[in-house]
C-alpha positions as CSV (number, residue, x, y, z in Angstrom):
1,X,104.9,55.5,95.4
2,X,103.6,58.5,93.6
3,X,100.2,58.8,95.6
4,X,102.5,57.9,99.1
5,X,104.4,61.3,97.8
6,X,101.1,63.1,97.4
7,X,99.5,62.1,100.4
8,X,102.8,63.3,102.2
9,X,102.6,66.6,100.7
10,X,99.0,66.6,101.6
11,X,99.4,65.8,105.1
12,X,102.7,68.3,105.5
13,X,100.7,71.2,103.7
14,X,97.8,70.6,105.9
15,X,100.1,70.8,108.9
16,X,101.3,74.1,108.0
17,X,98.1,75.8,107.2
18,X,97.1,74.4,110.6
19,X,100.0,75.9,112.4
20,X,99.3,79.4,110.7
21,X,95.3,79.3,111.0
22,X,96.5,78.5,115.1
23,X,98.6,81.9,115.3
24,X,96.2,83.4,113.0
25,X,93.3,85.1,115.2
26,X,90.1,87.2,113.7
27,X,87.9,90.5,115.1
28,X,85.0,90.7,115.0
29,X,82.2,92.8,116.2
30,X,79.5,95.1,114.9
31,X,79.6,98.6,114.3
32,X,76.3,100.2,115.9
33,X,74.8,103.8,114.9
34,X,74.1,105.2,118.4
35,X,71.7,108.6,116.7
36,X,69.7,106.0,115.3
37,X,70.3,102.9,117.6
38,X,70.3,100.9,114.5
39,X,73.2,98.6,112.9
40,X,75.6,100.1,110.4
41,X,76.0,99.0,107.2
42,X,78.9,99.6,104.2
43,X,80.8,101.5,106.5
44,X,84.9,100.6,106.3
45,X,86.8,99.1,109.1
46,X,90.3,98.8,109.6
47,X,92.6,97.0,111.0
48,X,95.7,99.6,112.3
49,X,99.3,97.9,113.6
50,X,100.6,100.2,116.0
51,X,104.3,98.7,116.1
52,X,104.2,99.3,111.6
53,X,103.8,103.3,112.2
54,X,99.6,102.8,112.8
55,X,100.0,101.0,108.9
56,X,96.5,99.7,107.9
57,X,97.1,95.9,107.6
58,X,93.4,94.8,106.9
59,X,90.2,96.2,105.7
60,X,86.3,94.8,106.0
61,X,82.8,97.1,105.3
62,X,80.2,96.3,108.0
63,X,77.4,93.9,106.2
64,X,73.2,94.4,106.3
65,X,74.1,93.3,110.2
66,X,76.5,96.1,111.3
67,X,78.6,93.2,111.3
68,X,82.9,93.0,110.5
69,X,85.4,90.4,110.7
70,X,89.2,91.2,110.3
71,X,92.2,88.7,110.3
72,X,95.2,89.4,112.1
73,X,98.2,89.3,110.7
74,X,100.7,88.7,113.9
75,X,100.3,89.4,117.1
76,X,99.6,93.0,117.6
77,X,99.0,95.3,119.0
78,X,96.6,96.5,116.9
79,X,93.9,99.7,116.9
80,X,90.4,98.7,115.4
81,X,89.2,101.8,113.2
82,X,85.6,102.7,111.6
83,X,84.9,105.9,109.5
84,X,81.5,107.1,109.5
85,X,80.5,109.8,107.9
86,X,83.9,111.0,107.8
87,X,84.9,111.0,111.6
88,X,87.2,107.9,112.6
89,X,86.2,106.4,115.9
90,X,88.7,104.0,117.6
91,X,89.3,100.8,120.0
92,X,91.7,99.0,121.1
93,X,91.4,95.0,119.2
94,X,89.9,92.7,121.8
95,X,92.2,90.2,123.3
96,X,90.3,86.3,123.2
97,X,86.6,86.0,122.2
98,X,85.8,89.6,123.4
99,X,83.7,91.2,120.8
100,X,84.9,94.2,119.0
101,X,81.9,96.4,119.2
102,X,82.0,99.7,118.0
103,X,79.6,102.7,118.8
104,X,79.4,105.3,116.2
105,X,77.6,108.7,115.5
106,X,76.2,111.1,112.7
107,X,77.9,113.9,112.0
108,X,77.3,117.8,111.8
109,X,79.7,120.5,111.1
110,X,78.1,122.3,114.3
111,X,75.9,120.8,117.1
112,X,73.8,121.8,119.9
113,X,74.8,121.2,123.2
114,X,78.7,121.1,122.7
115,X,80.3,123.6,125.3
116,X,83.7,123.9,127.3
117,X,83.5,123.1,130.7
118,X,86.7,124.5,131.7
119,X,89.8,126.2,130.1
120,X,93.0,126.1,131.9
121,X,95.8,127.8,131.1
122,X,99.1,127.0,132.9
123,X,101.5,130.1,132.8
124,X,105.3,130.0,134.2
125,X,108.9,131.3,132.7
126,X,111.5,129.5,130.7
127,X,114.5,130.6,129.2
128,X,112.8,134.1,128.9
129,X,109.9,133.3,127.5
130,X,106.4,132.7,129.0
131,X,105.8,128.7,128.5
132,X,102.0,128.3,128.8
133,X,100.1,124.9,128.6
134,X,96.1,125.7,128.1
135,X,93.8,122.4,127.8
136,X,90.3,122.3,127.0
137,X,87.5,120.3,128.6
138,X,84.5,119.9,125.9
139,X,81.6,118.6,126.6
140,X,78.9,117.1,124.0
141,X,75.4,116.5,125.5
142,X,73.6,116.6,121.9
143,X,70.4,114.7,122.1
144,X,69.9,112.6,119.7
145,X,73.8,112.0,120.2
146,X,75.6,113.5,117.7
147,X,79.5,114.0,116.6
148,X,80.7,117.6,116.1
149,X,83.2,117.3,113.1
150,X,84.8,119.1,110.6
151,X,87.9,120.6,109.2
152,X,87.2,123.1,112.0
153,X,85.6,121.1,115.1
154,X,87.4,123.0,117.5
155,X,88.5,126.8,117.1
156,X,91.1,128.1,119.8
157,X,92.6,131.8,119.9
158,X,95.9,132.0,120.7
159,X,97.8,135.5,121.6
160,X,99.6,136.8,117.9
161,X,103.0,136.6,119.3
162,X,102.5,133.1,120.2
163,X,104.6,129.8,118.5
164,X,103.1,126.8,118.7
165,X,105.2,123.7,120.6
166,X,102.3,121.1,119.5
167,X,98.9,120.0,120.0
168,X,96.9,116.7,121.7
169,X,93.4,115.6,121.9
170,X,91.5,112.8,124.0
171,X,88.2,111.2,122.8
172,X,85.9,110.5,125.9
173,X,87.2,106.6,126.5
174,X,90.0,106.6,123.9
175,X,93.4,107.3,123.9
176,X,95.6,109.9,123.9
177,X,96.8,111.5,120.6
178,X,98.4,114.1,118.8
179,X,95.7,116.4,116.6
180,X,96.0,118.7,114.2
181,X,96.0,122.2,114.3
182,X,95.7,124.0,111.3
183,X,95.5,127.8,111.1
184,X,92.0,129.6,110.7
185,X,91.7,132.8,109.6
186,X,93.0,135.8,111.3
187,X,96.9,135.3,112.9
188,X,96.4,133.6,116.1
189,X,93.0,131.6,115.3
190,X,93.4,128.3,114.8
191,X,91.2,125.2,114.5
192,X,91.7,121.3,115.7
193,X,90.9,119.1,113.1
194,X,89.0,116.4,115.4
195,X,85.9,114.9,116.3
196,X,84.3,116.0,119.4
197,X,82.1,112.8,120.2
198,X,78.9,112.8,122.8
199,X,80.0,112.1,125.9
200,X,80.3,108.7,127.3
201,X,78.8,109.0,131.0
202,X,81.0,111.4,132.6
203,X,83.4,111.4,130.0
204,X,83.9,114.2,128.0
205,X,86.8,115.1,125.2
206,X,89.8,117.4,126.3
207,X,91.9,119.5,124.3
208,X,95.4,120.2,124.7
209,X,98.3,122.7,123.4
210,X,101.3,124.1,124.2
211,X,103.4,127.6,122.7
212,X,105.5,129.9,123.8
213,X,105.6,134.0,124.0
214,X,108.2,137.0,124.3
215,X,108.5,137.7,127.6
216,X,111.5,140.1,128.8
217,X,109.7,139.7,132.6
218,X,108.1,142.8,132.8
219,X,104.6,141.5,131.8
220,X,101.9,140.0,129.4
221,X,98.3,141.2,128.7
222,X,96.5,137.9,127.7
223,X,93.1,138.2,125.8
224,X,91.8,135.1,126.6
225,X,88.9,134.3,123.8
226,X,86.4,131.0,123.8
227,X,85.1,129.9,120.7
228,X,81.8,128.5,123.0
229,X,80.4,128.5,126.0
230,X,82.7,128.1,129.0
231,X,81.5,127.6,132.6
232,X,85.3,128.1,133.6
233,X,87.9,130.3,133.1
234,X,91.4,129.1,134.9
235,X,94.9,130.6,135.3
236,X,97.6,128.8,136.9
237,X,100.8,130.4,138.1
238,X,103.7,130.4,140.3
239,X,103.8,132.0,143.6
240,X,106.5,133.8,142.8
241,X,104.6,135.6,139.5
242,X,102.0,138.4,139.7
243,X,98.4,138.0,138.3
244,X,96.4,140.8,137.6
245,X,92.5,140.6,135.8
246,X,91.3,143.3,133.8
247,X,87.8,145.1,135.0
248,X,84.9,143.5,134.9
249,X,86.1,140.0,134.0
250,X,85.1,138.5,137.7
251,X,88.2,136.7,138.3
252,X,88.7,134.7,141.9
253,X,91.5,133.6,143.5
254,X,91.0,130.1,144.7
255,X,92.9,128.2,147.3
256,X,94.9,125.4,145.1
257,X,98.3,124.3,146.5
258,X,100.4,126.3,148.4
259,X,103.5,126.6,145.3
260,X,101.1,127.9,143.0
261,X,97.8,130.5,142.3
262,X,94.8,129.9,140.9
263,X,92.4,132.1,139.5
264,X,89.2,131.0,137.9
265,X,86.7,133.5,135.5
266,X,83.0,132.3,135.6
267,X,80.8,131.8,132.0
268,X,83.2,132.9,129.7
269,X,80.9,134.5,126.2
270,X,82.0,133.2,123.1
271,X,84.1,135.8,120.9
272,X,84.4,138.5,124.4
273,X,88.3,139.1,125.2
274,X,88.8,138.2,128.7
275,X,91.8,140.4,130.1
276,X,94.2,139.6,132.6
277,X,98.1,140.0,133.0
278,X,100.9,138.1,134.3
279,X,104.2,139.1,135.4
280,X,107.6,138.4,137.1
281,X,109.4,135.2,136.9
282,X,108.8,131.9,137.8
283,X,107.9,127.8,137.0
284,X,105.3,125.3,138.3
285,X,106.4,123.2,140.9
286,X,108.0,119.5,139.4
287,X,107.1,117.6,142.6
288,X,103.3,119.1,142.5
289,X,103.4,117.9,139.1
290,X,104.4,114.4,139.9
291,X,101.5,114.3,142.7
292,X,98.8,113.1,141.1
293,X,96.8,113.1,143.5
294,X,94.7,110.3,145.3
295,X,94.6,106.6,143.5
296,X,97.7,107.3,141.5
297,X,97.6,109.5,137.7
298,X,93.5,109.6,136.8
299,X,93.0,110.0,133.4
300,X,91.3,112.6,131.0
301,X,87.7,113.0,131.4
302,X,86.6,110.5,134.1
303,X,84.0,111.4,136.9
304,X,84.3,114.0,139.2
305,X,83.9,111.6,142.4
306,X,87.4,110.1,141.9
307,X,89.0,113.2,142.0
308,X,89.3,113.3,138.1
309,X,88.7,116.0,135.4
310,X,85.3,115.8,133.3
311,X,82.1,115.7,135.4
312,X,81.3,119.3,135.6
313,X,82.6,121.5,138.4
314,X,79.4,122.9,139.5
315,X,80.2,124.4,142.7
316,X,79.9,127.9,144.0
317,X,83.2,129.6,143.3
318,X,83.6,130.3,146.8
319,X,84.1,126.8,148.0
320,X,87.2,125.2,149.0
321,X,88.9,123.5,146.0
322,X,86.2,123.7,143.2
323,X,89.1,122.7,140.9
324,X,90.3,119.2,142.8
325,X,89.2,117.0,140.1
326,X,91.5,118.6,137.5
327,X,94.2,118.8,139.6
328,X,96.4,116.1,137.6
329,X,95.9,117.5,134.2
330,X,95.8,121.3,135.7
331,X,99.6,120.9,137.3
332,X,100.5,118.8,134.5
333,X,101.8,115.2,136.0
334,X,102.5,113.2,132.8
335,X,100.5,115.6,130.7
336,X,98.9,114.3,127.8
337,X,101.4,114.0,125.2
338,X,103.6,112.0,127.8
339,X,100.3,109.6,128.2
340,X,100.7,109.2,124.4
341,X,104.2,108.4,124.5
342,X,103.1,106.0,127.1
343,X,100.1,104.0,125.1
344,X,102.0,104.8,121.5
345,X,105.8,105.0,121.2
346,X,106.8,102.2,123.5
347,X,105.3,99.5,121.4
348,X,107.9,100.2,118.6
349,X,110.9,99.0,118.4
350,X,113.6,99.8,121.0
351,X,116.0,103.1,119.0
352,X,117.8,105.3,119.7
353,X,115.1,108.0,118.6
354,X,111.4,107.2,117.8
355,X,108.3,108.7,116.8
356,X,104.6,108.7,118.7
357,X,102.3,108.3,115.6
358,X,99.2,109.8,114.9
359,X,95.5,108.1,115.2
360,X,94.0,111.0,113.5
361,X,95.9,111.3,109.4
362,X,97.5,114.2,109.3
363,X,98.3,114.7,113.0
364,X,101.5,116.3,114.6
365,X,103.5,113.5,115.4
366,X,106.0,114.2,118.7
367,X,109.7,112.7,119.1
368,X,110.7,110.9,122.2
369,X,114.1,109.2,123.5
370,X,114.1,105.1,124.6
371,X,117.9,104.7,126.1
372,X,119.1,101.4,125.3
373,X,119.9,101.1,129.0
374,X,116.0,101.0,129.8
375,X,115.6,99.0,127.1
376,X,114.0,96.1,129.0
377,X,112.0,98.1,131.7
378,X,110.6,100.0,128.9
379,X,109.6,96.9,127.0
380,X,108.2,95.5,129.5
381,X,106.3,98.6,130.3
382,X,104.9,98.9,126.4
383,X,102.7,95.7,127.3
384,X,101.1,96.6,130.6
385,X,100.4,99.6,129.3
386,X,98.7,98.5,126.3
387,X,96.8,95.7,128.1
388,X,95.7,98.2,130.7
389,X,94.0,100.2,127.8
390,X,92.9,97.6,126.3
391,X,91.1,96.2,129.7
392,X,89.6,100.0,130.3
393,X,88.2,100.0,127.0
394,X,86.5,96.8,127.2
395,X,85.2,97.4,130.1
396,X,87.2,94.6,131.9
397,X,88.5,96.7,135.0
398,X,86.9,99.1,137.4
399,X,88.0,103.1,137.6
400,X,89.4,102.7,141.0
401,X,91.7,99.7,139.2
402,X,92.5,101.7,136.1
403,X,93.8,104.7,137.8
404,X,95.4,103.2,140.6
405,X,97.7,100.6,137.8
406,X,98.1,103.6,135.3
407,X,99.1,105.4,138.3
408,X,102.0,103.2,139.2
409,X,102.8,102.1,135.7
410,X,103.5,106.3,135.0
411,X,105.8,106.7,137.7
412,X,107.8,103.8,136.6
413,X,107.7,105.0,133.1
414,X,108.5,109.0,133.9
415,X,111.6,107.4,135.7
416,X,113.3,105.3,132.9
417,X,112.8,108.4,130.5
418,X,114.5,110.6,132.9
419,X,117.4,108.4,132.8
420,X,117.3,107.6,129.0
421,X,117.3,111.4,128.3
């Protein structure tokens, strides 16, 4: 009777640890040094659960191989994380038997051959203040490939009256996120505390930030300043405002859209004021915004032949349209901290108010509304976009795909948070 009893527990307990090994799944992958093309070894990975406020939920440290395995506690989603050297590089966990393979870099506080492609700032009126949106495109072309990171990767100047809304940064093929922005020095200087990675084919890292001025509607000098190299210059405004560059700065209008002005500076010098000043009312066109041009909403730092921002702009500034391929993230469109709402805050819980969290520690984290009336649509959304990521990152779907599905994904999504707000 006694060993009937036993061999019933054993059989039930082996059941059970079945049925959990079945929902159980495991990462793996190896973590890869791209400066040295050689494996990694003792570096930490971890296992990040996006719906438990990006909570670490497993750890592993890469063995002689470059090699990790994590086990998943539930079913995701989850965010696959290695430190090296201090920078954090992300992907999304692989769905299946997909390896999680991670490429990583050395870093240096300053590298050669890291340089802004374009700035843009985006300039219209609101509630008498001057509302400006300025985003970064940095390229990293270091060879051997090398990371750029430190407590002051990225230094921006903004004008002294200026008060910062909040702050966002895109690694070549990751996601959107909020960074941090820390002051640096003098009032107005500040530095993003994030890692600008080589870039991946065309794709390069882009920068964004929003603040507001005093503006009584008479006007604002600007004194632009780049803390590198910057083929481009840009200033977008409404038709209805007045643009005027300071001498010697080579400003030239460029035909854009017919709501809105463009004016782009050529080879900006690091630490040299560039002078211009806006005035009059006015605000960037919402439909314009909502465009997003051919194939849908592109994404941060994709080739130029789609139309999207990141391959280098290259042409004479005499040419019709030299700024096509930024025009999604130039007129705004789901800007990027919208993109993080979309790829962050929809895989938590349904509230009545929740927060996008950070990749980076110490990032700003941004609030956004869910209605309970969009409840399901936005739950349902919070998966296809996740998977779509996912897909992009493992290289499952092409660029034409990716844009086209994100595309029509972001229209559904801008729509259920209109009505939920």
């Amino acid at each position: 009777m006694k060993s009937t009893q036993t061999a019933v527990c054993t059989f039930t307990l082996s059941l059970l640890l079945t049925g959990a090994l079945a929902q159980a799944a495991t990462v793996t992958g190896t973590v890869t040094n791209k400066t040295t093309n050689k494996p990694v070894v003792g570096d930490t990975v971890v296992l990040v659960d996006v719906q438990a406020g990006m909570g670490e939920v497993a750890h592993a440290t890469t063995d002689a191989k470059g090699h990790y395995a994590l086990n998943e506690p539930g079913s995701g989603p989850y965010l696959v994380r290695v430190t090296h050297q201090g920078a954090g590089y992300f992907i999304a966990a692989p769905q299946g038997d997909t390896p999680g393979d991670i490429p990583v870099y050395d870093v240096a506080a300053k590298v050669q051959g890291v340089f802004i492609e374009a700035d843009v700032l985006e300039v219209e009126t609101d509630n008498g203040q001057l509302k400006v949106t300025e985003r970064y495109f940095v390229h990293n072309t270091s060879s051997p490939p090398l990371t750029q990171w430190s407590a002051h990767s990225f230094e921006v100047v903004l004008p002294d009256e200026a008060v910062l809304n909040g702050a966002g940064a895109q690694r070549p093929s990751g996601l959107p996120t909020s960074a941090k922005l820390d002051p640096d020095g003098p009032k107005g200087h500040y530095s993003f505390n994030f890692p600008i990675q080589p870039d991946e084919a065309d794709k390069d890292t882009l920068f964004q930030l929003s603040y507001n001025l005093p503006y009584d509607g008479g006007e604002f000098t600007f004194h632009a300043q780049e803390s590198l190299p910057a083929d481009n210059l840009a200033v977008l405004l409404p038709k209805s405002m007045t643009f005027a560059a300071a001498a010697g700065t080579g400003f030239k209008m460029v035909p854009q859209d017919s709501a809105t002005q463009t004016y782009v500076a050529k080879n900006a010098i690091p630490g040299k004021p560039v002078d211009f000043t806006v005035s009059g009312t006015g605000s960037m066109p919402r439909e314009a915004q909502g465009a997003g041009g051919e194939g849908g909403a592109p994404e941060a730092g994709t080739a130029a032949p789609t139309g999207q921002p990141g391959g280098g702009i290259g042409t004479p500034i005499d040419t019709p349209d030299p700024l096509s391929k930024y025009k999604f993230w130039i007129l705004g469109g789901l800007a990027l901290l919208l993109a993080a709402a979309a790829a962050f805050l929809l895989r938590k819980p349904t509230g009545t108010f929740a927060t996008i969290p950070a990749v980076d520690a110490g990032a700003v984290a941004y609030p956004a509304v869910a209605s309970s009336k969009s409840t399901a649509l936005l739950n349902a959304l919070k998966e296809e976009l996740f998977a779509l990521e996912s897909e992009k990152i493992n290289g499952t779907i092409t660029p034409e795909e990716y844009a086209s599905t994100k595309g029509a994904l972001e229209t559904v999504l801008r729509r259920a948070l209109k009505r939920s707000s």
